[in-house]
Structures are given as C-alpha cells and as structure tokens.
C-alpha positions as CSV (number, residue, x, y, z in Angstrom):
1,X,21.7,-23.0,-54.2
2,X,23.6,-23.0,-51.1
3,X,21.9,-21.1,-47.8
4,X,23.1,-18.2,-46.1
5,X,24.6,-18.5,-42.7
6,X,21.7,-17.0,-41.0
7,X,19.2,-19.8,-42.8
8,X,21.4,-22.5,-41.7
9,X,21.4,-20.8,-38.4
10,X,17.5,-20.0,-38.0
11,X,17.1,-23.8,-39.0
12,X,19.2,-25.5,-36.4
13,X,17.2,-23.4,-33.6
14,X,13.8,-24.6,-35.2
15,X,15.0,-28.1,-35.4
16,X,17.2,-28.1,-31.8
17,X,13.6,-26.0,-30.5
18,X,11.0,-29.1,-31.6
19,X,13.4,-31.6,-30.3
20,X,14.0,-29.7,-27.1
21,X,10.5,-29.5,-26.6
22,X,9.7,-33.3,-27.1
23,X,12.0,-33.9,-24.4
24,X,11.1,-31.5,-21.9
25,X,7.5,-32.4,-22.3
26,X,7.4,-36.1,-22.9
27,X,11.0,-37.9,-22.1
28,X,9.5,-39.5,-18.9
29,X,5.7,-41.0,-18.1
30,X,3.7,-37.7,-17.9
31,X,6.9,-35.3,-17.5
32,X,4.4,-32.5,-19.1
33,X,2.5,-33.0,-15.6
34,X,5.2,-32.6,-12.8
35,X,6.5,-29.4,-15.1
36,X,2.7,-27.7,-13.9
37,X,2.8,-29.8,-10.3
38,X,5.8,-28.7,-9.5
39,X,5.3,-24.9,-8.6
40,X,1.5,-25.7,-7.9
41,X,2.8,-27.6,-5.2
42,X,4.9,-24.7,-3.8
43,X,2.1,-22.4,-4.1
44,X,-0.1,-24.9,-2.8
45,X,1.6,-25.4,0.8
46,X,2.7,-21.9,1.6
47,X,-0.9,-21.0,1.1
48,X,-1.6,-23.6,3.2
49,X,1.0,-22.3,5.9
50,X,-0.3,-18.8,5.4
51,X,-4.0,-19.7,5.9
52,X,-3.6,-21.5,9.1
53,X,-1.8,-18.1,10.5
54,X,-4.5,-16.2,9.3
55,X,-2.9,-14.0,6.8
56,X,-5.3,-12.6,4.3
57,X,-3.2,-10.2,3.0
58,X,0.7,-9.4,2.7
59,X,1.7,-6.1,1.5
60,X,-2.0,-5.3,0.2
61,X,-2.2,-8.3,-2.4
62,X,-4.6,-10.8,-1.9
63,X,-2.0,-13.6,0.0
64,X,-2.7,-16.8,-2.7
65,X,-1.7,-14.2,-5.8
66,X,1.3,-12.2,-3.6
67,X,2.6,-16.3,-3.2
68,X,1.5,-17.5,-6.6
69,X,3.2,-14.2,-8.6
70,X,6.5,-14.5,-6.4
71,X,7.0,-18.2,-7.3
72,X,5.7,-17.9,-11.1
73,X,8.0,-15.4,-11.6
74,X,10.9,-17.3,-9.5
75,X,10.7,-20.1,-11.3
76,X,10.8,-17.9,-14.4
77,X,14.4,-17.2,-13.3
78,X,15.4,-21.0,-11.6
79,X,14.3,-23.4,-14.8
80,X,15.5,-20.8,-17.4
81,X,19.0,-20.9,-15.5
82,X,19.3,-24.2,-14.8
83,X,18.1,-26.0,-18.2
84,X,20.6,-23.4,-19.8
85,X,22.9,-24.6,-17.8
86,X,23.1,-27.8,-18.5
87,X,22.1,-27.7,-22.4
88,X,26.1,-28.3,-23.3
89,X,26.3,-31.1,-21.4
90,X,22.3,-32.5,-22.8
91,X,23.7,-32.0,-26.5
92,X,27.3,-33.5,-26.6
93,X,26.3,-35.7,-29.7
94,X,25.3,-33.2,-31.7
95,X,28.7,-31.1,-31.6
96,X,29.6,-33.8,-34.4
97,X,27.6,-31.3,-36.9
98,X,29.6,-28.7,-37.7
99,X,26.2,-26.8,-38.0
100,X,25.1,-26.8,-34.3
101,X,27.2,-24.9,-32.0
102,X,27.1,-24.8,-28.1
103,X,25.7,-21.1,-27.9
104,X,22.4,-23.0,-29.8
105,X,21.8,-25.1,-27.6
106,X,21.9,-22.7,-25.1
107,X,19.8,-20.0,-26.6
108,X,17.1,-22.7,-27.6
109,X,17.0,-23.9,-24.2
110,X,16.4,-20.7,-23.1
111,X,13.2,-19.6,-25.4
112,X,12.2,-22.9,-24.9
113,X,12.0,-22.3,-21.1
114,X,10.8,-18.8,-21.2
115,X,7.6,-20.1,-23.2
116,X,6.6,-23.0,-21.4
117,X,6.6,-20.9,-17.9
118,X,4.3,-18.9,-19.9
119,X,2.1,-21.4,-20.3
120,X,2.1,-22.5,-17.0
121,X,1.7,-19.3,-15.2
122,X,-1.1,-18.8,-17.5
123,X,-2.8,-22.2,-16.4
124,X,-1.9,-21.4,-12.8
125,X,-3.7,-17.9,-12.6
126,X,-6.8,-19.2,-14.5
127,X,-6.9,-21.8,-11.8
128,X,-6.6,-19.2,-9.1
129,X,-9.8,-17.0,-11.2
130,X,-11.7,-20.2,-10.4
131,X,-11.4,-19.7,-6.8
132,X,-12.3,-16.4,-7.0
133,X,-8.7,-14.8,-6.5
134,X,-8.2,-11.3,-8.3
135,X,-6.2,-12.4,-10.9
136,X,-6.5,-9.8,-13.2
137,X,-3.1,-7.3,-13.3
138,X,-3.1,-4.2,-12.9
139,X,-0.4,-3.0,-15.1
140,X,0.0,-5.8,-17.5
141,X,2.9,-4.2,-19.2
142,X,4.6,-4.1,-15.3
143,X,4.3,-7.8,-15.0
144,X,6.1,-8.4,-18.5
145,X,8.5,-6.4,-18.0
146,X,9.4,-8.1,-14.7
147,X,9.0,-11.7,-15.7
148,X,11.1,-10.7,-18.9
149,X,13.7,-9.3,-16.6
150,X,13.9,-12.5,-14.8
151,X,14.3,-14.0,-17.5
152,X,16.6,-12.6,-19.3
153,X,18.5,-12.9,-15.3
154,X,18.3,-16.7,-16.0
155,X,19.3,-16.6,-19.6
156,X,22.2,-14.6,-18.5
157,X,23.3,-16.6,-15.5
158,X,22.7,-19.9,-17.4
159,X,25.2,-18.9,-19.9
160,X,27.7,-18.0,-17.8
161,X,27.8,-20.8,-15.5
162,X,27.1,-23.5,-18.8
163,X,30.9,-22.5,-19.4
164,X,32.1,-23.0,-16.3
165,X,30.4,-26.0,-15.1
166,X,31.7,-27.7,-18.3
167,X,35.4,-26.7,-18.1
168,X,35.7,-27.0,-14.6
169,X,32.9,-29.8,-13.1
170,X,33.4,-29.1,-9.2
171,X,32.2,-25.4,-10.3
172,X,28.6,-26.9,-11.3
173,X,28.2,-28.9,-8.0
174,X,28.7,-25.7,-6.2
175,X,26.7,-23.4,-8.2
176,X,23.9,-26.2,-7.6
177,X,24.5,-25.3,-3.8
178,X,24.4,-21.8,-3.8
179,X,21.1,-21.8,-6.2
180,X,19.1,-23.4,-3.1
181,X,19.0,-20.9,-0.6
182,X,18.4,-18.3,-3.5
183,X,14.8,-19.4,-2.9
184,X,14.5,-18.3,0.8
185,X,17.1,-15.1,-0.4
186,X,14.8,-14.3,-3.4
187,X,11.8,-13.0,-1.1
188,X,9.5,-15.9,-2.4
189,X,8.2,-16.6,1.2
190,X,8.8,-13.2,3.1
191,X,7.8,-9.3,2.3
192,X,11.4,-7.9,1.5
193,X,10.0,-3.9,3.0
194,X,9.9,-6.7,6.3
195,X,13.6,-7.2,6.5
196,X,15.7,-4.8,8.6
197,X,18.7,-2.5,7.2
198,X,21.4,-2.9,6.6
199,X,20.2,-6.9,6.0
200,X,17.5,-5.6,3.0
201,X,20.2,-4.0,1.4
202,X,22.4,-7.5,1.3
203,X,19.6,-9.1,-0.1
204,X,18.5,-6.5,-2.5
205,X,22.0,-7.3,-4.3
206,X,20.2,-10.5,-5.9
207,X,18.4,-9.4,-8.8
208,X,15.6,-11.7,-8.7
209,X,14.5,-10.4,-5.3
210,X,14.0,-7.1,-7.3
211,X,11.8,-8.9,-10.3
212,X,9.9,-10.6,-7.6
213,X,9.2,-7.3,-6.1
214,X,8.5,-5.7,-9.5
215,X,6.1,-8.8,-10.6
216,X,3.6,-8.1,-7.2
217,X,3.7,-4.2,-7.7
218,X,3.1,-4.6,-11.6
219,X,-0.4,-7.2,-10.4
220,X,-1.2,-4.6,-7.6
221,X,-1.1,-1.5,-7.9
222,X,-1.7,-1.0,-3.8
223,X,0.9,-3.7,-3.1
224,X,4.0,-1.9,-0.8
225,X,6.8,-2.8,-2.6
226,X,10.7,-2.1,-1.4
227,X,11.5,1.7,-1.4
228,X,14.9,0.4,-3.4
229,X,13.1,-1.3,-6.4
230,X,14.9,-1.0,-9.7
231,X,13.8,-2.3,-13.0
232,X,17.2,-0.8,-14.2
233,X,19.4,-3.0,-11.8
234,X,18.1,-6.3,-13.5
235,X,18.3,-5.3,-17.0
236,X,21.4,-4.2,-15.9
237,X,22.6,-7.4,-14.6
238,X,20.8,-9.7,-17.0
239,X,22.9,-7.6,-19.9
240,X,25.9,-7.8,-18.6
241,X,25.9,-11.2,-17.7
242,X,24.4,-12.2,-21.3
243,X,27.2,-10.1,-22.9
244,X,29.9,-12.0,-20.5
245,X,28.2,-15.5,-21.0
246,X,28.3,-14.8,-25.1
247,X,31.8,-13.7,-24.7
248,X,32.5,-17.0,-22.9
249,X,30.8,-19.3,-25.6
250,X,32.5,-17.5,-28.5
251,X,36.2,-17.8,-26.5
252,X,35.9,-21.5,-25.2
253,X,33.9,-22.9,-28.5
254,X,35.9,-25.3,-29.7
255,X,37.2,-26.7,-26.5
256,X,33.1,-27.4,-25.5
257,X,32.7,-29.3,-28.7
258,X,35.7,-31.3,-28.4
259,X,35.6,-32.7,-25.0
C-alpha cells in the first residue's frame, strides 16, 4: 500500500530529527557538554564583571537572572539561526533521495534547536535556584511567548540566509560578520531604556533586542523594560521572513540539490 505524501514527509523529519540529534549531541568527545558550557560561560563572566562593580540589580531584576534570561533567550535566536543556516550545506548527501528535500533539513534543524535550548535554559535556571536566585517567572506565558518569538526570528533568518550562503558563498562569510556584533546590538550586556535617542530607536530595529526585552519583563514583573517594546514587531518579522525563506527554498530547490 503505497504512503501518502504527508507520511513520507512526517517520516523523513523523524528520521533526519534522530540523526540530527546524534550529531549535535555526540559527533565530538563530550559535544553534549560545551552545548551547556557554552552560554554558562557567558553568563558566568558577565556576572563576574557585574559583581566586582557592584551591581545588584539592573532594571529591577535580580542582576545573575536579568544576564542569564538575556543570553538564554539570545542564544535561542543565534544557534537556531546559524545551525539552520548551514543544514544545506551539513546534508548534501542525502539530496540523492528524492524523499528528502532541502526545506527538511532546514525545518528539522530548527525544532531540533528550539528543543535542546529548552533543555538547557531549563538546566541553567535550576542551577541559578541553587544559589538562591529568583528563578521563578512571573508571567510564564510572557517568557514563551518571547523565547518563541526569538525563535521563530532564528528559524526565519536561518532560512533566508541557508539560500543565499549556498548560491552565493561570499554572502555566508559576511553574514557570519555581521551576526557578531548582533551580540553587543542585541542588549545582552546593557539596559536598552539606558541608551539615548535617537541611538535606542537604531537599535530597536533588531528584533531580538525586542525578545530580549520581552523575556526580562515576562520573569519580572517590576523589571523597566523599553517604552517601545512590541511583541507584534517580532512576530512580525519572524513571519515575514519565514514566508520569504519558504518562498526561497520552494524557487531555488532544485538548483540546492544539484550542486
């Protein structure tokens, strides 16, 4: 009895999904590890940084969580981005089924992504509880909506630039440039409200400065976010570039499958 389309489809992502995950988690001696070291080592020195100038508090959060939340849900929005980025160019070899499309990989990547920053901001803020550091939310439905924002951001901006850094190469090595001051743009290190206009209003044109904001506000309810929040732009932004990205893969299929 032959399978529907959507069967065949729903059983390439299950299959591309365990692979994917085997790789991320255990391709290199203990890769698993540096995936949780990595933003605990971020967190880690900028508290360090912020203790020794005595800041207790930025913005009325707690300073460990207002640091821990921005880069949890920054990194939400960098390793969703990048590993969808570069899923075309990870899964050459299996363009040779005619069942597995570029757009799978991509989306795969994604999920993939989006759940094992899940996991790790979990781990992360039952580490902090240890300490003592108020890590309960106080609108939990706030904080998913912003960490779904970003990454729906990175899903967006991943698909987009996964066509372009295939077709055109020199296009990946500068989108690779431009992603690293996105971290000191982003708001991961400063209070946004501190920049001065009309500066703020440059920097507010990044979406993920917006899902950083939205992320602190949605763990504390006292925290003083930017007057020019908006949920809206980055849904706004993360459909639009999703719906370009799709486009993208649906136009330049068969030219990614037969390079």
């Amino acid at each position: 009895m032959a399978r529907s389309a959507t069967a065949i489809t729903l059983a390439v992502w299950k299959a591309l999904f365990l692979r994917e995950a085997v790789s991320r988690l255990f391709s290199g001696r203990a890769t698993w590890f540096w995936l949780l070291a990595e933003p605990m080592f971020h967190v880690a020195y900028l508290v360090f940084i912020f203790t020794g100038i005595r800041v207790s508090n930025i913005g009325g959060i707690d300073t460990t969580i207002w640091i821990m939340v921005g880069m949890l849900a920054y990194f939400m929005f960098t390793r969703t981005s990048t590993q969808v980025m570069n899923a075309v160019n990870a899964n050459q070899a299996l363009f040779a089924y005619r069942q597995v499309k570029p757009v799978d990989t991509v989306l795969v990547r994604g999920a993939l992504e989006g759940f094992l920053m899940i996991l790790i901001s979990s781990i992360l803020l039952m580490c902090a509880a240890l300490f003592n550091h108020p890590v309960a939310p106080s609108n939990p439905l706030a904080v998913l909506e912003a960490f779904f924002g970003l990454w729906l951001v990175g899903l967006g901006f991943g698909l987009v630039t996964s066509i372009f850094s295939e077709l055109i190469p020199e296009l990946g090595k500068i989108i690779g440039l431009i992603m690293m001051p996105l971290y000191m743009m982003s708001g991961v290190m400063f209070p946004m409200a501190t920049v001065p206009q009309p500066y703020r209003d440059w920097l507010l044109l990044n979406p993920v400065a917006h899902g950083l904001e939205a992320a602190r506000l949605g763990f504390a309810g006292n925290y003083h976010p930017v007057p020019e929040l908006s949920i809206t732009y980055i849904y706004s932004f993360a459909l639009v570039s999703i719906f370009l990205g799709l486009a993208l893969h649906r136009r330049f299929a068969q030219r990614l499958t037969t390079k």
